[in-house]
C-alpha positions in Angstrom: 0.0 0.0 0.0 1.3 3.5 -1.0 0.7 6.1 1.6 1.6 10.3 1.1 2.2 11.6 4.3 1.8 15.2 5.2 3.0 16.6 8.1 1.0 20.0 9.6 0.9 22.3 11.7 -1.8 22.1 14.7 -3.6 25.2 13.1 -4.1 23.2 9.6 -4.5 20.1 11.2 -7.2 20.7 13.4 -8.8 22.3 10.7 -8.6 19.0 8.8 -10.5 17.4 11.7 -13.1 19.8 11.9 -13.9 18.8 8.2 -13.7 22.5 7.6 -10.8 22.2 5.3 -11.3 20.3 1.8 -7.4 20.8 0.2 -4.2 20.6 1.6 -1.5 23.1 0.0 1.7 22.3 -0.9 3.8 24.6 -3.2 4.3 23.5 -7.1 8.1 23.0 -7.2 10.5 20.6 -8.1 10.2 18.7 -4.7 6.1 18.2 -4.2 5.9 17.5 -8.3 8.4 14.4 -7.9 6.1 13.5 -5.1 2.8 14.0 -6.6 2.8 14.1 -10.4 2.7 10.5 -12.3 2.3 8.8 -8.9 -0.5 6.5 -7.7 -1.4 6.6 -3.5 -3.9 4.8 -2.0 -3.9 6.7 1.3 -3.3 10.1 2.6 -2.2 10.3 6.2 -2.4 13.6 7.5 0.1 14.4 10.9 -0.2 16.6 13.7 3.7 17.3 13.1 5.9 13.9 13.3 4.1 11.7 15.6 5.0 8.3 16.3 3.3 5.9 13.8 1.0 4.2 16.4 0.3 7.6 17.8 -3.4 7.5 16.5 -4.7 10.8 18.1 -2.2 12.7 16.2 -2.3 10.8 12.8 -5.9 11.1 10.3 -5.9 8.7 7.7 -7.8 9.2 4.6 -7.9 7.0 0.7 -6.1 9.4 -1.6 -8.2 10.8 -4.1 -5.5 13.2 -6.1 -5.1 16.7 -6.4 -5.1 19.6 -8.7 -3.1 22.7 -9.4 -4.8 26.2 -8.1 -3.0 29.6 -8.2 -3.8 30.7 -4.1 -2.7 33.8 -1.9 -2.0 32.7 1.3 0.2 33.5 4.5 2.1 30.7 4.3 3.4 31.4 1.3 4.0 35.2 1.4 2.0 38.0 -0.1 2.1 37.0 -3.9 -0.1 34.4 -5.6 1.4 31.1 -5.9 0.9 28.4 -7.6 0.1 24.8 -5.6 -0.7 21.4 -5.3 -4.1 21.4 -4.0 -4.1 17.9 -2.1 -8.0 16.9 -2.1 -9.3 15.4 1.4 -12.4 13.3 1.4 -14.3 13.2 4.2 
């Protein structure tokens, strides 16, 4: 089984769990392309930073349904738009 892991930050991942949050961002360069593009998952596990693996409270599993590309302003990235992975979370 192929799993992408994402590691957050309590913020993002508590939003996650609230079910209030349907994409996870991750910035289109060289590094989350390798990861993402041309590449099959059957789970997403998001992490409440980098818990140990049978720390359950911390870890929210999900099947991996893909992604798409958006063009987003946000903090985390700095004033400009950018251009991301959106990571798409099925609740």
């Amino acid at each position: 089984m192929k799993i992408l892991n994402i590691n957050l930050k309590t913020e993002y991942f508590n939003e996650i769990k609230q079910g209030i949050k349907p994409f996870e961002f991750r910035l289109k360069n060289d590094y989350w392309t390798k990861r993402l593009v041309s590449r099959e998952y059957d789970e997403l596990y998001i992490k409440l930073g980098y818990p140990k693996a049978n720390d359950e409270k911390r870890i929210i599993k999900f099947p991996y349904i893909g992604y798409e590309v958006q063009n987003i302003t946000h903090s985390e990235f700095g004033t400009n738009t950018v251009e991301v992975f959106a990571i798409k979370i099925k609740y």
